[in-house]
C-alpha positions in Angstrom: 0.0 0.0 0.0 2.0 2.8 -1.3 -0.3 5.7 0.6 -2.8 5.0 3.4 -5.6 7.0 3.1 -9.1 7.8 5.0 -11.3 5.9 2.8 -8.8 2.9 2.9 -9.5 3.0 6.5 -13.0 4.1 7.2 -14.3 0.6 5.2 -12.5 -1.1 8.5 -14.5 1.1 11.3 -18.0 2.8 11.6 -17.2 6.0 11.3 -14.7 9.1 11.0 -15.0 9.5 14.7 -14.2 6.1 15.5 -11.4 5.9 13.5 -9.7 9.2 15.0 -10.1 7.4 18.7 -9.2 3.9 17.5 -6.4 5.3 15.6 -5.3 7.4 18.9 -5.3 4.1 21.0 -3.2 2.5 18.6 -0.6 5.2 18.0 -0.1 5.3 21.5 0.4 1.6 22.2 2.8 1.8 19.2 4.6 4.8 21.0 4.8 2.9 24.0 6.6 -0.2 22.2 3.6 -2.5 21.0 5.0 -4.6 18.1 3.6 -3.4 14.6 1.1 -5.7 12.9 2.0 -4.8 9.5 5.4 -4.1 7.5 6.3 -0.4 7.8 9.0 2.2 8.6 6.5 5.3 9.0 5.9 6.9 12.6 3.5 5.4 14.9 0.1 7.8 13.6 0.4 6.5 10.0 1.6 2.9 11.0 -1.8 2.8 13.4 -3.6 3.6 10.7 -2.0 1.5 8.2 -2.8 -1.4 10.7 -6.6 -0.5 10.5 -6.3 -0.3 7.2 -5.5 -3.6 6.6 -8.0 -5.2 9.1 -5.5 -5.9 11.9 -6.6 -3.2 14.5 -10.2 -3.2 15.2 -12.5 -1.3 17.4 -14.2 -2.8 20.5 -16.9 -1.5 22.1 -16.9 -1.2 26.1 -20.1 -0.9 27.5 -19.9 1.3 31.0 -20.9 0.6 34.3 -23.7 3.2 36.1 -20.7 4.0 38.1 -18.9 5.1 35.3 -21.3 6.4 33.3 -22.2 9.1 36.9 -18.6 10.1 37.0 -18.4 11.1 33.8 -21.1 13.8 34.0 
């Protein structure tokens, strides 16, 4: 894949939204040392979303506790 771009990746997620946050998580476990999932010598933004690009990274959904749900307000 010569360019990654945001239509390559928004076929992996729901939406532009969830790629920005799924593509922050990712980047920052890349940062912190996480082993790349795809072939690559770019920094860790473009590699993360190189990764969803490709299929490898995917978004989970976390439902919240009340709890959490009453500290966030």
């Amino acid at each position: 894949m010569a360019r990654v771009t945001i239509e390559d990746c928004i076929e992996k997620v729901d939406n532009r939204f969830e790629l920005v946050h799924v593509g922050v998580r990712r980047a920052k476990q890349l940062f912190k040392g996480a082993p790349s999932l795809v072939d690559s010598d770019n920094k860790a933004p473009i590699q993360a979303l190189r990764e969803i690009a490709e299929g490898r990274v995917i978004a989970i959904h976390d439902s919240l506790s009340e709890e959490e749900e009453s500290n966030m307000l």
